[in-house]
DRENNUKE-477355 format. One line per 3 residues: number of its first residue (from 1); for each residue x, y, z of C-alpha. Coordinates in Angstrom, 2 decimals. Example, Ala and Ser with C-alpha at 12.3 -4.5 7.8 and 13.67 -1.06 7.14 Angstrom:
2
1	12.30,-4.50,7.80; 13.67,-1.06,7.14
END
This chain:
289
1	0.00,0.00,0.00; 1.23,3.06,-1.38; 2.36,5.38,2.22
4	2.82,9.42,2.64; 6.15,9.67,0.53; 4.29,8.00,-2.22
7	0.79,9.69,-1.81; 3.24,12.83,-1.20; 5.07,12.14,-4.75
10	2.01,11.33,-6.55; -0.19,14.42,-5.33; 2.59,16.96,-5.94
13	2.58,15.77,-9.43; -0.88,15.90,-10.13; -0.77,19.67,-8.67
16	1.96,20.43,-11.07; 0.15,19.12,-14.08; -3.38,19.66,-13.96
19	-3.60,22.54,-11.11; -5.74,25.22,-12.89; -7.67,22.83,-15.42
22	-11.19,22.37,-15.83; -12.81,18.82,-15.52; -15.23,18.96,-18.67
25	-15.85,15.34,-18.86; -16.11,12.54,-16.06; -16.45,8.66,-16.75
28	-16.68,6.38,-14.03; -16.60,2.35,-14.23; -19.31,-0.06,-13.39
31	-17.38,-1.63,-10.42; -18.85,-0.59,-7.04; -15.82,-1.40,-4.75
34	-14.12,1.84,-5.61; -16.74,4.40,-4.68; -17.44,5.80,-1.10
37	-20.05,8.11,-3.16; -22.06,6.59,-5.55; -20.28,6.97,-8.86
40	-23.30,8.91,-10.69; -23.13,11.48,-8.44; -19.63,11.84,-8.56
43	-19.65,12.72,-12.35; -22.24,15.16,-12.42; -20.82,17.40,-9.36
46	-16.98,16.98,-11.16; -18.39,17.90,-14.90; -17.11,21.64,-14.96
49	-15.26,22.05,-11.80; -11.85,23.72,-11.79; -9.17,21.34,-9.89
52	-7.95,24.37,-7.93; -5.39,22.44,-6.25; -4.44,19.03,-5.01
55	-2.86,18.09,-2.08; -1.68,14.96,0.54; -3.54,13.98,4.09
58	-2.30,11.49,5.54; -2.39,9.02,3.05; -5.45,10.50,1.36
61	-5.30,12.75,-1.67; -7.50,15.48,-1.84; -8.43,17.66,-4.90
64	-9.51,20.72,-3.97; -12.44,21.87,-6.85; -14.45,25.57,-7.49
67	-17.75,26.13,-7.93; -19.57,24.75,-10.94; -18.47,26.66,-14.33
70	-15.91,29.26,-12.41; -13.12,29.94,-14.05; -11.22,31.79,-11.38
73	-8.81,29.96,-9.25; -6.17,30.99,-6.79; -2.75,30.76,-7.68
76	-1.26,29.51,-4.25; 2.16,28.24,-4.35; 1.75,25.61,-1.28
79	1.65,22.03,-2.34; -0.61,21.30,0.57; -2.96,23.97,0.81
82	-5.25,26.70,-0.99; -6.48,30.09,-0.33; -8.72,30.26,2.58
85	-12.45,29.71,1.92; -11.97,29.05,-1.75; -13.00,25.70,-2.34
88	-16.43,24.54,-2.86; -15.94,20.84,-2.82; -13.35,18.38,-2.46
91	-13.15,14.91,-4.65; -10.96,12.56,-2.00; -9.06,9.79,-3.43
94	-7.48,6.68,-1.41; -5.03,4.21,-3.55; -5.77,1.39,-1.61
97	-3.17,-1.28,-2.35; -2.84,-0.74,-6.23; -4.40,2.56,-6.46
100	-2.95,4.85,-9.30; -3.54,8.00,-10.32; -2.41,9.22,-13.83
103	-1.86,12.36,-15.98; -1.93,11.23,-19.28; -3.18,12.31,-22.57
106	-6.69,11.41,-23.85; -5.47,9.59,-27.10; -3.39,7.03,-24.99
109	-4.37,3.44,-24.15; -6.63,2.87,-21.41; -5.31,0.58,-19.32
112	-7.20,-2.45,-17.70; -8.66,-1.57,-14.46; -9.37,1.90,-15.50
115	-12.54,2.95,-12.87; -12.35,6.66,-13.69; -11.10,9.08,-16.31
118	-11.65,12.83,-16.09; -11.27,14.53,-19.61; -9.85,18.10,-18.93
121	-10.30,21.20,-21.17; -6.08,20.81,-22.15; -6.97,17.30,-24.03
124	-5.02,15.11,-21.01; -6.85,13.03,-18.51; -6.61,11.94,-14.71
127	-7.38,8.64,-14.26; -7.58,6.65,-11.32; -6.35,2.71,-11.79
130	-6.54,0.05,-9.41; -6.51,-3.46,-10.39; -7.34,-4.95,-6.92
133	-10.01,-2.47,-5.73; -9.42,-1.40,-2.66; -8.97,2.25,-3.44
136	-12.20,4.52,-2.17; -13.43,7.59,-4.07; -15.56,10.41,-1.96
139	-17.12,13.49,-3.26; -17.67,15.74,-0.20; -19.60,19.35,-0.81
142	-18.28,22.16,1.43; -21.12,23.51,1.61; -22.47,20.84,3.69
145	-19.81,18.79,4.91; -16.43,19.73,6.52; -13.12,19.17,5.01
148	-11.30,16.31,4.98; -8.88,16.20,7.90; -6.79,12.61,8.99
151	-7.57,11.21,12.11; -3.87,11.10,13.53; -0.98,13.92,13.82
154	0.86,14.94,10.68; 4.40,12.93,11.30; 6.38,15.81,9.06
157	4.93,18.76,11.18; 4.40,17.90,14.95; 6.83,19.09,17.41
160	8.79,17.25,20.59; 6.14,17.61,23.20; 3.52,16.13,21.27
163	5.40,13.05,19.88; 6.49,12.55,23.17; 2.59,12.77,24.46
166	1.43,10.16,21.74; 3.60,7.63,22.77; 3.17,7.94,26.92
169	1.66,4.81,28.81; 1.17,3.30,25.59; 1.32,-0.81,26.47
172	1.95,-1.52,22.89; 4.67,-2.17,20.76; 6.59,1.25,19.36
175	6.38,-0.29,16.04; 2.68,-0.98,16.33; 2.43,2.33,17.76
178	3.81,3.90,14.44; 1.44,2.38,12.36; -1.74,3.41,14.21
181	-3.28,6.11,12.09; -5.39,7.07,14.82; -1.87,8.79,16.20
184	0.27,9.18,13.68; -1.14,9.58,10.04; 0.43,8.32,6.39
187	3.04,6.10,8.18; 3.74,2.21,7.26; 5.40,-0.56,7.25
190	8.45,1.06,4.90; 9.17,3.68,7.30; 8.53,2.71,10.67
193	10.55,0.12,9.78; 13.35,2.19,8.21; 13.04,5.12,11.04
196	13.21,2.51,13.58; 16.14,1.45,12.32; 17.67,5.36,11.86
199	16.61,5.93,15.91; 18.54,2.11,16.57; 15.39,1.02,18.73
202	14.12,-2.35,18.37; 10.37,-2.69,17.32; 9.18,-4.81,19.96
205	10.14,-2.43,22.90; 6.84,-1.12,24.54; 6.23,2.55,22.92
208	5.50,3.64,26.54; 9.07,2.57,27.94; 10.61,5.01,25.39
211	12.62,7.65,27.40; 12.10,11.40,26.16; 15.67,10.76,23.80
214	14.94,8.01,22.55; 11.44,9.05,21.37; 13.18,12.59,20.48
217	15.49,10.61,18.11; 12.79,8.53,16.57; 10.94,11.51,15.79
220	13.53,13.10,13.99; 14.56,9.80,12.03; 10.93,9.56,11.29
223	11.10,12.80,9.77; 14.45,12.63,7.74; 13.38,9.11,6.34
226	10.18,10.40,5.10; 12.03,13.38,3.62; 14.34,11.77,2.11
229	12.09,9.10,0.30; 10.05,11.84,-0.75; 12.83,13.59,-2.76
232	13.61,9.95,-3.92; 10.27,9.06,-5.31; 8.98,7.07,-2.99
235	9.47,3.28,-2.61; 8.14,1.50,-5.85; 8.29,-2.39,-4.29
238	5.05,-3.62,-5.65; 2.17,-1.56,-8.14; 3.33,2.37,-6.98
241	4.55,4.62,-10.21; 3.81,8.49,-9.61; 1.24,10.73,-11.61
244	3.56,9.99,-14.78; 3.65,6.06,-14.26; 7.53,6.15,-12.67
247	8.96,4.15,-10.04; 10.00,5.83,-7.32; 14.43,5.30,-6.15
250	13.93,4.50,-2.30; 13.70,1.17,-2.15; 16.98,1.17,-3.39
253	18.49,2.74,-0.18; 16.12,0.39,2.08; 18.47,-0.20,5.34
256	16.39,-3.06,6.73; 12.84,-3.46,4.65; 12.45,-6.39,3.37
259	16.37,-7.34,3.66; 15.96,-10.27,5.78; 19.10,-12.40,5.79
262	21.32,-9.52,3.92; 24.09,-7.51,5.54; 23.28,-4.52,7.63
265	24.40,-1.38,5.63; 25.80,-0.30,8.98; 27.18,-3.27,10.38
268	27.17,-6.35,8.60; 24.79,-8.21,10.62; 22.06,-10.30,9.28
271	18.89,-8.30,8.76; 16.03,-10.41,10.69; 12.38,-10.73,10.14
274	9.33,-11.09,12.86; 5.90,-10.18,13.21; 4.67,-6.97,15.47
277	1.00,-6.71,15.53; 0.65,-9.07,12.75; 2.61,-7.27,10.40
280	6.02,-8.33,8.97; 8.58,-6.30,10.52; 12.56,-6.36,9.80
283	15.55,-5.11,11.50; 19.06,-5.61,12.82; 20.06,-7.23,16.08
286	23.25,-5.23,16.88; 22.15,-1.46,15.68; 18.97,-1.80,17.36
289	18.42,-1.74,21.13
END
């Protein structure tokens, strides 16, 4: 499943490419597993929107859209935001586990699993792709509903004290702990993983046991992992390309993800592999304490 570096990469690329365009067709697919709102409804309120700008939460993207048949948009220069009050609707798109979205032109081959393509006034075309199906689509009107906001804390924006807070008298494991979106949002198994690893703390210990360093360094590895994949491309080790169908470069640089047996980059020691909370979780036995 794609996580925020790659949601990151592929919703900065969609804002450089179609930022400013107006939606003047919308086809959706027959296939009901994609759509949160009922697919009808989500072409008719699209059909002559401007995409006024589109952005990452969490590990949702969310196209910010004008009012039916305006022209106007605001020319912000924030990847993640637009101009106060502006928006009149949002169209809120979550890959799933094979979840695409594409610029592409119109004239190009459609490719199978296709459940939506939006034809914009420049002759190119976002489409949304997801063989498996486990993406969700959501129209949401502003005028009725709020905007979309994550459920946990933005891991590339909140300070010491309230990492620190998130993590106190928790009884379950730190790595665990990472991946509940309910605390921290867009984070998964790639880079709690690879953090962990960064902050040398083993993924079993109990997130509650952390002293104040120790979470103060996991924070910060947290941080400069994300950032780093994010310049990178993201991790392509399954279905992610970005808005232009490319693999992302930071699964080349992977420290311990999905390295069991290899040499620690650091060390030499054997990368090993065990489950935290069901999920499959690798690191090193010497680095990590």
């Amino acid at each position: 499943m794609p996580e925020l570096p790659e949601v990151e990469t592929i919703a900065r690329g969609v804002n450089e490419r179609v930022r400013g365009e107006r939606i003047v067709a919308a086809w959706f697919g027959s296939h009901r597993e994609p759509f949160k709102t009922p697919p009808a409804e989500q072409a008719e309120q699209l059909e002559g929107r401007v995409l006024l700008a589109i952005h990452r939460t969490g590990k949702h993207i969310v196209c910010e859209l004008g009012p039916k048949g305006d022209a106007s948009f605001a020319a912000s220069t924030q990847p993640r935001g637009v101009e106060s009050g502006l928006p009149e609707a949002q169209w809120i798109v979550h890959l799933g586990m094979t979840g695409r979205l594409l610029v592409t032109d119109a004239g190009n081959p459609v490719a199978a699993h296709t459940h939506v393509r939006l034809t914009l006034v420049s002759g190119r075309e976002l489409r949304f792709v997801d063989p498996r199906r486990f993406g969700r689509l959501e129209w949401r009107d502003l005028r009725r509903a709020a905007p979309f906001r994550a459920a946990g804390r933005e891991p590339l924006e909140i300070d010491a004290e309230a990492f620190a807070a998130l993590f106190r008298e928790r009884k379950l494991a730190v790595k665990a702990a990472l991946l509940n979106q309910s605390l921290l949002t867009g984070v998964g198994n790639i880079y709690a993983d690879e953090s962990l690893f960064r902050a040398g703390i083993r993924p079993r210990r109990g997130a509650g046991r952390l002293s104040r360093a120790e979470l103060e360094r996991l924070r910060q590895a947290l941080v400069e992992v994300l950032e780093h994949a994010i310049r990178l491309g993201g991790s392509s080790v399954s279905d992610y390309v970005d808005a232009d169908g490319v693999k992302g470069f930071f699964q080349l640089q992977h420290c311990v993800y999905q390295r069991t047996g290899q040499p620690c980059r650091r060390c030499g020691t054997a990368i090993r592999r065990l489950l935290v909370g069901g999920r499959g979780t690798h690191y090193c036995p010497h680095c990590q304490h």
